[in-house]
TORKOLPA-61418 format. One record per residue: residue in three letters; x, y, z of N, C-alpha, C in turn. Coordinates in nm, 2 decimals, decimal comma, padded with zeros to 4 digits, m for minus. Example, Ala and Ser with C-alpha at 12.3 -4.5 7.8 and 13.67 -1.06 7.14 Angstrom:
{pt 'ALA'; {01,32; m00,57; 00,78}; {01,23; m00,45; 00,78}; {01,32; m00,33; 00,78}}
{pt 'SER'; {01,28; m00,22; 00,71}; {01,37; m00,11; 00,71}; {01,29; 00,00; 00,79}}
***
This chain:
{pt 'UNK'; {m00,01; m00,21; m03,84}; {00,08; m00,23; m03,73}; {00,03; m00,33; m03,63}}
{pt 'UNK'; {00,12; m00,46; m03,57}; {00,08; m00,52; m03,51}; {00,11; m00,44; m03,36}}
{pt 'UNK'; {m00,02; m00,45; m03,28}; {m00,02; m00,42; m03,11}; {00,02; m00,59; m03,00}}
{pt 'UNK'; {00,08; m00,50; m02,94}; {00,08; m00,61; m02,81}; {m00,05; m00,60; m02,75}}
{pt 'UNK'; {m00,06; m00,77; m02,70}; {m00,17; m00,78; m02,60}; {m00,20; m00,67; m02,52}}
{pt 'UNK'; {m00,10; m00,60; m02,47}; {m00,16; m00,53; m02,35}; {m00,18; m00,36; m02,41}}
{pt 'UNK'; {m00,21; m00,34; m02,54}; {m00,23; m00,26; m02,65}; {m00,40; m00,30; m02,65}}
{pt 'UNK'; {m00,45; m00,31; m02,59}; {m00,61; m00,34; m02,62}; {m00,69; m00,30; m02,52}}
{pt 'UNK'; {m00,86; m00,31; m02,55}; {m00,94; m00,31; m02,42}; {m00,94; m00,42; m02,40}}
{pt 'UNK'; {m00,93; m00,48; m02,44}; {m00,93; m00,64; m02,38}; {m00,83; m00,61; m02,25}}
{pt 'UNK'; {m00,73; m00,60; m02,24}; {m00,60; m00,59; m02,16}; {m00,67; m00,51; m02,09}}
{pt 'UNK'; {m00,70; m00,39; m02,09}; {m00,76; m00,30; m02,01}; {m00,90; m00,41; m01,94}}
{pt 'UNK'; {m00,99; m00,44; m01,97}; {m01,10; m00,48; m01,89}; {m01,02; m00,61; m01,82}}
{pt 'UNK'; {m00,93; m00,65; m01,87}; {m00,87; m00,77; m01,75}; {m00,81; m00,67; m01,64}}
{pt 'UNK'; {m00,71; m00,57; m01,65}; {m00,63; m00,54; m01,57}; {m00,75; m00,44; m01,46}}
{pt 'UNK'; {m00,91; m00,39; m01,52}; {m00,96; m00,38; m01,44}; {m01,03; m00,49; m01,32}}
{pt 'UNK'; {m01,02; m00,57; m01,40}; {m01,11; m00,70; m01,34}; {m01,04; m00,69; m01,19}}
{pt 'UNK'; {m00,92; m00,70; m01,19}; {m00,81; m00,74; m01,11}; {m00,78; m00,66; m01,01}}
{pt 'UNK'; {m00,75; m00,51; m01,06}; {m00,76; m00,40; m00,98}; {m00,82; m00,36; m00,88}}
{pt 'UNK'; {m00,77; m00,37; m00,76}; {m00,81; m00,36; m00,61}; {m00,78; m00,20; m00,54}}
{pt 'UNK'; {m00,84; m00,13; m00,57}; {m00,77; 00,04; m00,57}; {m00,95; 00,10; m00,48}}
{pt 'UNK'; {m00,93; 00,19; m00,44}; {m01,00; 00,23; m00,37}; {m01,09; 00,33; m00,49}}
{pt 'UNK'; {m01,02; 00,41; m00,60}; {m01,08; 00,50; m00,70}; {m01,13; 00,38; m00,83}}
{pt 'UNK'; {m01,15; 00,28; m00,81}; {m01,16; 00,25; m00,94}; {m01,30; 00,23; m01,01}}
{pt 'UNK'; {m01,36; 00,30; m00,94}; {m01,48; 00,38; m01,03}; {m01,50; 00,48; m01,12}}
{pt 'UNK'; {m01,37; 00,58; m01,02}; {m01,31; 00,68; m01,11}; {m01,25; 00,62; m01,24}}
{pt 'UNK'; {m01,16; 00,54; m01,22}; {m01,05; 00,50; m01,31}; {m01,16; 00,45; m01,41}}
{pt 'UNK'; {m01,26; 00,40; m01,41}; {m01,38; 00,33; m01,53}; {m01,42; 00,43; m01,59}}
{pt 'UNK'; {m01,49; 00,49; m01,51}; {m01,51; 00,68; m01,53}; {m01,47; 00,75; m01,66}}
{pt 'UNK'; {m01,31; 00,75; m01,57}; {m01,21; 00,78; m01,73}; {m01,19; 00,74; m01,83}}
{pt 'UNK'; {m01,19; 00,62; m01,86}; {m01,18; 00,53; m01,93}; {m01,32; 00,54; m02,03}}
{pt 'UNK'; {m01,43; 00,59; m02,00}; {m01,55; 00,62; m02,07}; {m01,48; 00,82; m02,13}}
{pt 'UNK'; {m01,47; 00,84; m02,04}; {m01,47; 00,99; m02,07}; {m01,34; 01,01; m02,16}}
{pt 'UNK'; {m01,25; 00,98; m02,15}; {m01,13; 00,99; m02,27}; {m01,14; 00,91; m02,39}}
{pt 'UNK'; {m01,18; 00,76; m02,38}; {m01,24; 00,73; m02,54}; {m01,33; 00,80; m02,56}}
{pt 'UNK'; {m01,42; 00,87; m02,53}; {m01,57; 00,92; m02,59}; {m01,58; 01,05; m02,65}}
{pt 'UNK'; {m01,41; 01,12; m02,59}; {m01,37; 01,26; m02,67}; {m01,33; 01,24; m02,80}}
{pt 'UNK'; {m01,29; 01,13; m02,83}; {m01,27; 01,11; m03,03}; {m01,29; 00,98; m03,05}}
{pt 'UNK'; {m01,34; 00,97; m03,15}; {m01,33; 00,83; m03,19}; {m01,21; 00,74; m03,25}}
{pt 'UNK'; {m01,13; 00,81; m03,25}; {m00,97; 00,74; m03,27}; {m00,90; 00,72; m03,11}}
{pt 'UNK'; {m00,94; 00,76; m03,03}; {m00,87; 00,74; m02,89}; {m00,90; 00,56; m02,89}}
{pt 'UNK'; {m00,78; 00,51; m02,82}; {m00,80; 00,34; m02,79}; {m00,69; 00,33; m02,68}}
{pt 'UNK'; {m00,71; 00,25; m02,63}; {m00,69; 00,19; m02,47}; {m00,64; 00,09; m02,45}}
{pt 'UNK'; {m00,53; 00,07; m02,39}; {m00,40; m00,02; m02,37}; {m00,36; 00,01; m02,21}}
{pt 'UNK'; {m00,29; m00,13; m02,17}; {m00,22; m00,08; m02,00}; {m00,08; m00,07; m02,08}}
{pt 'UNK'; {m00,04; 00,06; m02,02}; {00,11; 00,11; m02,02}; {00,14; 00,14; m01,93}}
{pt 'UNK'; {00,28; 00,12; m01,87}; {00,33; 00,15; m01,76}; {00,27; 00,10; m01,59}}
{pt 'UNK'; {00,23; 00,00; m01,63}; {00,08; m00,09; m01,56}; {00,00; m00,04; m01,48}}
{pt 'UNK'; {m00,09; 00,10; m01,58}; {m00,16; 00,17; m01,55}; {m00,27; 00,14; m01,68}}
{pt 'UNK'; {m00,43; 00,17; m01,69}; {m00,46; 00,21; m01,80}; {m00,42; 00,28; m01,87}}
{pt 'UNK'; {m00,42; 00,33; m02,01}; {m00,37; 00,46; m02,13}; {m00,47; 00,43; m02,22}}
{pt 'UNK'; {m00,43; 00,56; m02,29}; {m00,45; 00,60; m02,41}; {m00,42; 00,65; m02,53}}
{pt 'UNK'; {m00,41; 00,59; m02,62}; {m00,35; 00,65; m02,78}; {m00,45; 00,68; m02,89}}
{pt 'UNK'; {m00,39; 00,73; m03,01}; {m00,40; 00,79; m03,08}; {m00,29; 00,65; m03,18}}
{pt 'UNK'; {m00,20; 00,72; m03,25}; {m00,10; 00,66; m03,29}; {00,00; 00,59; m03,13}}
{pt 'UNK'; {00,06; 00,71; m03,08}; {00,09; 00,70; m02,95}; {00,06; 00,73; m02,81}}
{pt 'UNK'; {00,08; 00,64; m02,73}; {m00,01; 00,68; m02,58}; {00,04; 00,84; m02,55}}
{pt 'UNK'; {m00,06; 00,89; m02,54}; {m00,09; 01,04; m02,49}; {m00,15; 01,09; m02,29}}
{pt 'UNK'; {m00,22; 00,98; m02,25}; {m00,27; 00,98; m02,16}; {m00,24; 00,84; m02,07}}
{pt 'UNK'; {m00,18; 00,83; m02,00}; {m00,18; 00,74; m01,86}; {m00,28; 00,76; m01,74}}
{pt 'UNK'; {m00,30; 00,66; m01,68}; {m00,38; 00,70; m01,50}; {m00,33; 00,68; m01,42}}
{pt 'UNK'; {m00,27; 00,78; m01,35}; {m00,21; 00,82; m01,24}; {m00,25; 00,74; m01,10}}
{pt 'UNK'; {m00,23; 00,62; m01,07}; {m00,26; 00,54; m00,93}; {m00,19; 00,55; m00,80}}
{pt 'UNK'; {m00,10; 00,63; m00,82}; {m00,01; 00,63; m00,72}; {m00,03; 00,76; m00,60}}
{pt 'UNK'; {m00,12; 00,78; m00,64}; {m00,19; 00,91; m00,52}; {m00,21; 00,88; m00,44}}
{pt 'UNK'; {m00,20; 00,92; m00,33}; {m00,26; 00,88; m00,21}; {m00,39; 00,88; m00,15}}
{pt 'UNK'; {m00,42; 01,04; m00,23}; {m00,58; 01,04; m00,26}; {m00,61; 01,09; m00,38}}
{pt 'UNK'; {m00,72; 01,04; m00,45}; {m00,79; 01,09; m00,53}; {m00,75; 01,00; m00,70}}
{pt 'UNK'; {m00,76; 01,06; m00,76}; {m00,71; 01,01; m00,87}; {m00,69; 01,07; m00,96}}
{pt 'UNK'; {m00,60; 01,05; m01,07}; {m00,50; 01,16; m01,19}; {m00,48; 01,09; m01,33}}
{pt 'UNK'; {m00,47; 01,18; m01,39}; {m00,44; 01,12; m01,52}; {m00,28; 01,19; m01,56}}
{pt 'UNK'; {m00,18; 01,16; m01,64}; {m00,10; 01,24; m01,65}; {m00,11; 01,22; m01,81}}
{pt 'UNK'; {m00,09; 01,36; m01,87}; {m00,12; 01,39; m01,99}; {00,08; 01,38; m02,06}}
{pt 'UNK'; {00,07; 01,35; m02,16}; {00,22; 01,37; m02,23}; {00,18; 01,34; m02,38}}
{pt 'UNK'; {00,34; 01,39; m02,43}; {00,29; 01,42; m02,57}; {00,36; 01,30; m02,66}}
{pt 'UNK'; {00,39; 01,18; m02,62}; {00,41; 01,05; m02,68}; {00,61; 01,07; m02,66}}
{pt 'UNK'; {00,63; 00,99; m02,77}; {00,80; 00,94; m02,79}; {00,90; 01,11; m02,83}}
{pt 'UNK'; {00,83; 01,18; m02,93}; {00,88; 01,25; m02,97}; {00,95; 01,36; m02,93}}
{pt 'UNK'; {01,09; 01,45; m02,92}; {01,15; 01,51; m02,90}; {01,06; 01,62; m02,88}}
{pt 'UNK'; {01,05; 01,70; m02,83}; {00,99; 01,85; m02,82}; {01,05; 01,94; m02,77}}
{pt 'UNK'; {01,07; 02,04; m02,82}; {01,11; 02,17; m02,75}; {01,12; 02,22; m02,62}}
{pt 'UNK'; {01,26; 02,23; m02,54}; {01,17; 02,21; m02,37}; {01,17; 02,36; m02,37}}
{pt 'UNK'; {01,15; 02,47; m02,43}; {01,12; 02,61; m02,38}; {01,01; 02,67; m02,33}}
{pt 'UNK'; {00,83; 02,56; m02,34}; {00,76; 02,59; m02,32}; {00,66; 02,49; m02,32}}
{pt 'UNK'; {00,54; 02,51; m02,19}; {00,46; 02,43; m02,25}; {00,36; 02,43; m02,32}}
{pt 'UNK'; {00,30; 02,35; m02,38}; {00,21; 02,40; m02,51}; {00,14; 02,47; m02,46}}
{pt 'UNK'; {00,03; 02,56; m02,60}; {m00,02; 02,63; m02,57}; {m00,17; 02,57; m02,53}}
{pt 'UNK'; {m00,24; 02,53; m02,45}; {m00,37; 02,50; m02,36}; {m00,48; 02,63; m02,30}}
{pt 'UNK'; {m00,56; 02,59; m02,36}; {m00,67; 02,71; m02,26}; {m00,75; 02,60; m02,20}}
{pt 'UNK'; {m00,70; 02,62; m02,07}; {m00,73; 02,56; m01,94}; {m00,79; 02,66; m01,81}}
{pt 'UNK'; {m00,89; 02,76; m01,85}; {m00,99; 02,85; m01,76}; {m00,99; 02,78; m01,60}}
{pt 'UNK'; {m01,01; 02,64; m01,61}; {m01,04; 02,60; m01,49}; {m00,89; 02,53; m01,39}}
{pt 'UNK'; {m00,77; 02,57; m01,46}; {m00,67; 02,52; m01,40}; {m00,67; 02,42; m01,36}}
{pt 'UNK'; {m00,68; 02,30; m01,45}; {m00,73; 02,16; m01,41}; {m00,55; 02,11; m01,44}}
{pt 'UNK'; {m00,50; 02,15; m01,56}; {m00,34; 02,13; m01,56}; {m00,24; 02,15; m01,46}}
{pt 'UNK'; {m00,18; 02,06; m01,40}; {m00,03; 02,06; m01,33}; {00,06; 02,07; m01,44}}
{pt 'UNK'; {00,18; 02,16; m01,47}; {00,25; 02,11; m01,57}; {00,38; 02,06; m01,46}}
{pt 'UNK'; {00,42; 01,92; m01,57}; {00,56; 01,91; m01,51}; {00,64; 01,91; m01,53}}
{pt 'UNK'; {00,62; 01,93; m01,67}; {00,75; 01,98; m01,76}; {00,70; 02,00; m01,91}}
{pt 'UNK'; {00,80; 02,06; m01,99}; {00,73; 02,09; m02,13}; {00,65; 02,05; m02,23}}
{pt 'UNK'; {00,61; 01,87; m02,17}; {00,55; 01,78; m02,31}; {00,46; 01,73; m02,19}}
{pt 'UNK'; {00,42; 01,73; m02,07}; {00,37; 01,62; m01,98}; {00,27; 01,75; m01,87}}
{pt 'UNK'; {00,19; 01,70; m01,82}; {00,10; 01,76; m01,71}; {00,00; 01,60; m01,64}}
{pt 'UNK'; {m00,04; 01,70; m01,50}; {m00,08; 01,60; m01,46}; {m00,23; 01,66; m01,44}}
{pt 'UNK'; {m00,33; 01,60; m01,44}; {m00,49; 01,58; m01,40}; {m00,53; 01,58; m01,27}}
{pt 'UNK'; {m00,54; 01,57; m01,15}; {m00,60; 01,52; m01,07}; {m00,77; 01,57; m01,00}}
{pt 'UNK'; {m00,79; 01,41; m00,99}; {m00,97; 01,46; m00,93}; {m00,93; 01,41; m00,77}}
{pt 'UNK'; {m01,02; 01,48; m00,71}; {m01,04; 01,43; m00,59}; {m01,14; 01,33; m00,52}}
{pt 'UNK'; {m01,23; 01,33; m00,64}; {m01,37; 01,17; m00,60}; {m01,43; 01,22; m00,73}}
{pt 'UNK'; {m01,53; 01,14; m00,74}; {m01,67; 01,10; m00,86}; {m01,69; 01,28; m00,88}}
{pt 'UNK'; {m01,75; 01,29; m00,78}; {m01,78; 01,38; m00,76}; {m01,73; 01,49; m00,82}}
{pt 'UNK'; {m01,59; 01,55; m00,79}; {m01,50; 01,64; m00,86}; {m01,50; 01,61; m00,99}}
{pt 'UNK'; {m01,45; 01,48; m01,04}; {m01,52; 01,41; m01,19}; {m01,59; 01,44; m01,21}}
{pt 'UNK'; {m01,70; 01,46; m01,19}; {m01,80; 01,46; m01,25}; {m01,83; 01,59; m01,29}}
{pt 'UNK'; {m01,82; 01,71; m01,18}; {m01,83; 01,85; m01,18}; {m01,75; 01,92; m01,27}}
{pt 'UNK'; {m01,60; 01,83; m01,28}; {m01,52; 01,91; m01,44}; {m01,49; 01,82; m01,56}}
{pt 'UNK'; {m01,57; 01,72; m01,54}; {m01,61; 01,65; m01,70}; {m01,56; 01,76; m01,76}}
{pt 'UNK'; {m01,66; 01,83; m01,78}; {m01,69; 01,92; m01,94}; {m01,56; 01,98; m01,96}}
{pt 'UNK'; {m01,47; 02,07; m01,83}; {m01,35; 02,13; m01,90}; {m01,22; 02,01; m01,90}}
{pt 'UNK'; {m01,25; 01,90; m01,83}; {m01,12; 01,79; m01,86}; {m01,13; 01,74; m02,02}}
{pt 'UNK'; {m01,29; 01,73; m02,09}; {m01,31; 01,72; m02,22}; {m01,24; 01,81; m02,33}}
{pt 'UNK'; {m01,25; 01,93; m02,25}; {m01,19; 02,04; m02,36}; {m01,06; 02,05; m02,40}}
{pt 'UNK'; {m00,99; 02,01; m02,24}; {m00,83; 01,98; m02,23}; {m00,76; 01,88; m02,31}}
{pt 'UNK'; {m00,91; 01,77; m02,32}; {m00,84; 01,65; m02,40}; {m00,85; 01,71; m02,54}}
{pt 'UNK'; {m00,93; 01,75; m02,58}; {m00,95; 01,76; m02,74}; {m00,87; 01,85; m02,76}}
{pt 'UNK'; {m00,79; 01,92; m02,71}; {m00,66; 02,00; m02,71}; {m00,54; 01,92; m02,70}}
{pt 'UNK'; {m00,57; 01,85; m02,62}; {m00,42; 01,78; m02,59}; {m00,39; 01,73; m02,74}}
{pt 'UNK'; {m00,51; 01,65; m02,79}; {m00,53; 01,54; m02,88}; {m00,47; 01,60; m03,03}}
{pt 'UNK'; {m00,51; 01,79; m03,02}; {m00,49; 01,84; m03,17}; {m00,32; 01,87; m03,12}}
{pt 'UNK'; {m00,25; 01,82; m03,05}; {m00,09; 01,86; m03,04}; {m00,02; 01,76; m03,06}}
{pt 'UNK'; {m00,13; 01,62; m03,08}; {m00,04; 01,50; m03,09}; {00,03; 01,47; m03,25}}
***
């Protein structure tokens, strides 16, 4: 399958280069922490945000906060069931859901990053077995 340019890290390390945002240490942060949960995860700007796919983008970064910074999770193109949302064991309530295929992430600095690495890791490799 051929990708668009902006289907790459290449795209991604320009569109960081560029990026003038007050979290964007976080946003690099992420960008380490969600490829490094599987080795099929790859990195493209969608929605002229960073992402990430699999086959399809599963994960965007949420820039539009006013503070802090987010990821919003979804479950690509496909139709899904709106009766529920998937099933997630998320102990640390790190999930916003906002509807039945999509949730949102949010950290508040490095810091909060850094403190729930481990359960936003677990979230993803969950998310990742729904794709």
């Amino acid at each position: 399958m051929h990708r668009k340019t902006t289907d790459t890290t290449d795209a991604v390390d320009a569109y960081m280069a560029a990026l003038d945002h007050p979290c964007k240490a976080e946003v690099e942060a992420l960008r380490r922490i969600i490829t490094g949960v599987d080795p099929r995860v790859a990195e493209g700007v969608k929605w002229n945000a960073p992402s990430w796919r699999l086959d399809e983008y599963f994960a965007t970064t949420h820039l539009r906060a006013k503070q802090g910074i987010g990821v919003i999770l979804h479950l690509g193109a496909k139709t899904r069931a709106p009766s529920s949302n998937p099933a997630i064991d998320d102990p640390d309530g790190l999930l916003e859901w906002l509807g039945p295929d999509r949730a949102r992430v949010a950290f508040a600095d490095m810091a909060d990053l850094r403190r729930r690495q481990a359960a936003f890791e677990a979230v993803l490799r969950q998310w990742i077995r729904l794709l």
